[in-house]
N, C-alpha and C positions, 0 to 999 in steps of 0.2 A: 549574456552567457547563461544565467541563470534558466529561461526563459528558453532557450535552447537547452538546454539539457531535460527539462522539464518535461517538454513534448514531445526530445526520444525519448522520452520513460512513455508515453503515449503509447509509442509501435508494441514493447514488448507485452502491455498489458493489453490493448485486442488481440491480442495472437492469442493471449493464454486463455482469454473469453471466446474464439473461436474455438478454440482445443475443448474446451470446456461444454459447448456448444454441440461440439462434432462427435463428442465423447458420448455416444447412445446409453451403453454398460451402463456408467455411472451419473450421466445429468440429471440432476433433481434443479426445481425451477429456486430452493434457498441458494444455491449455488450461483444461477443466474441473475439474481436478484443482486448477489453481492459481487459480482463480475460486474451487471449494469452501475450498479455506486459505484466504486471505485470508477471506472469510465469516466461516470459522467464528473464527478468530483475532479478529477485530473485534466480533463477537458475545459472544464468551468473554469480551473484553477490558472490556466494557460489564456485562452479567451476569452473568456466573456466575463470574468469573476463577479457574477450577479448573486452566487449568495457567499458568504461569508465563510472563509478557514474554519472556525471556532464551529459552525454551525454542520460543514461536511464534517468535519471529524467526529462531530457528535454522534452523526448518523453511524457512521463506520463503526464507531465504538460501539454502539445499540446493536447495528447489523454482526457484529462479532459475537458477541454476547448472546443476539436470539441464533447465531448460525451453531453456535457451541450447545445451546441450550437443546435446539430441534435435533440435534445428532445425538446425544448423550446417549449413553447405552442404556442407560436405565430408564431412558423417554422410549426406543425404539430397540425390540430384546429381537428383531431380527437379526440388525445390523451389525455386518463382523467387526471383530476392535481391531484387526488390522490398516490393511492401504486406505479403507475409507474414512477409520478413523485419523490416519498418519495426514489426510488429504485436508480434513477439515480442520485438525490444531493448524497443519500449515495455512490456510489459507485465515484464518482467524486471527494467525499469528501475523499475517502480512496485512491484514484490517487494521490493525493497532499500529504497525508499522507504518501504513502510512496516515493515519490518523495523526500521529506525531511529527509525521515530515508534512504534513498540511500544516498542521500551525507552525512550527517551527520553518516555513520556507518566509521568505519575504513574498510578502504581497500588500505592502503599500510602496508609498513615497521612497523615493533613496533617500539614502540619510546626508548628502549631498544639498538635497533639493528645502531642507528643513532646518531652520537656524534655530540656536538658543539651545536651552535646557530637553525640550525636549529631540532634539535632532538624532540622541541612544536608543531612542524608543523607536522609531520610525521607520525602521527598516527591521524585518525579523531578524533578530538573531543579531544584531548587529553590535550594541551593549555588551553583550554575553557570550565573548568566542567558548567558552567553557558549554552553551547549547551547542553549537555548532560542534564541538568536539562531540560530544554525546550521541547527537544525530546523526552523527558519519560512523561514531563506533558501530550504536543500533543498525545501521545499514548494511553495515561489513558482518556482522553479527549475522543478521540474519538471512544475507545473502550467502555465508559460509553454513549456515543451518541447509540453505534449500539446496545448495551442493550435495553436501552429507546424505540429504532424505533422495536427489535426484542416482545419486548412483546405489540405492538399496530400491527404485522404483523399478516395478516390471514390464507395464505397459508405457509402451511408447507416447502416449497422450498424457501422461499421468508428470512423465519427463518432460517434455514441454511447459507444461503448464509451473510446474514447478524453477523451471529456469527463466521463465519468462515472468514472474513473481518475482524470483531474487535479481534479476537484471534489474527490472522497474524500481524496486526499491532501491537498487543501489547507482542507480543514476539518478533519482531526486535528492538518495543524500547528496551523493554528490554538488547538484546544485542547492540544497541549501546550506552547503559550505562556501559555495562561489561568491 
């Protein structure tokens, strides 16, 4: 179930990299760069998991962090502090969201398949229903953020992408509460 829920969070983050894509006005290539992470982290995350939770979430977190830093008003005195600003806390904001639902999902062994002392460890979140609470709030959290910012959004592309962010994030809490 997990696993299934995982990979529809799949569909609504290409959609919001397509929007993002299609979006002429506003695509700058930091933007695409963290549309491609997030992809590929969530892809990786479902098939192939060849590199390590601990290791995307890093990137995620670095890629939030240089995506906040390259927008800053005081790095670029073009850029209005409005929707574009509104566009990059959100999207920074759902970097770190799913940075924390990357570690926090199970991505080893069940805790089924592992005997002994360590069998709590073995499965994310498994030990720790109090994670699992936290990660589902954070998901509701900020899937009721991306509501909020989608009905003060103007452009129709700007709406998309932003529903298509809080959907994804909050079908992986979902499954890392499963």
């Amino acid at each position: 179930m997990t696993e299934l829920l995982h990979a529809w969070a799949i569909a609504p983050a290409a959609l919001g990299a397509c929007c993002l894509a299609a979006d002429r006005g506003r695509a700058r290539w930091p933007d695409a760069v963290v549309a491609a992470l997030m992809l590929a982290a969530m892809v990786d995350a479902v098939l192939t998991r060849v590199v390590a939770p601990v290791y995307w979430a890093a990137a995620m977190l670095v890629a939030a962090m240089a995506l906040a830093a390259a927008s800053s008003p005081r790095r670029r005195r073009t850029m209005p502090a409005g929707p574009r600003g509104g566009m990059v806390a959100h999207t920074a904001l759902g970097l770190v969201a799913m940075a924390a639902l990357q570690l926090g999902m199970a991505h080893g062994a069940p805790a089924d398949a592992v005997s002994g002392p360590s069998a709590a460890h073995a499965h994310g979140g498994a030990g720790a229903p109090s994670l699992g609470t936290a990660m589902i709030v954070g998901a509701i959290a900020y899937a009721v953020l991306s509501a909020g910012l989608l009905t003060r959004s103007h452009r129709a592309l700007d709406r998309v992408q932003r529903a298509c962010m809080g959907v994804s994030v909050l079908l992986m809490g979902g499954a890392a509460v499963v």
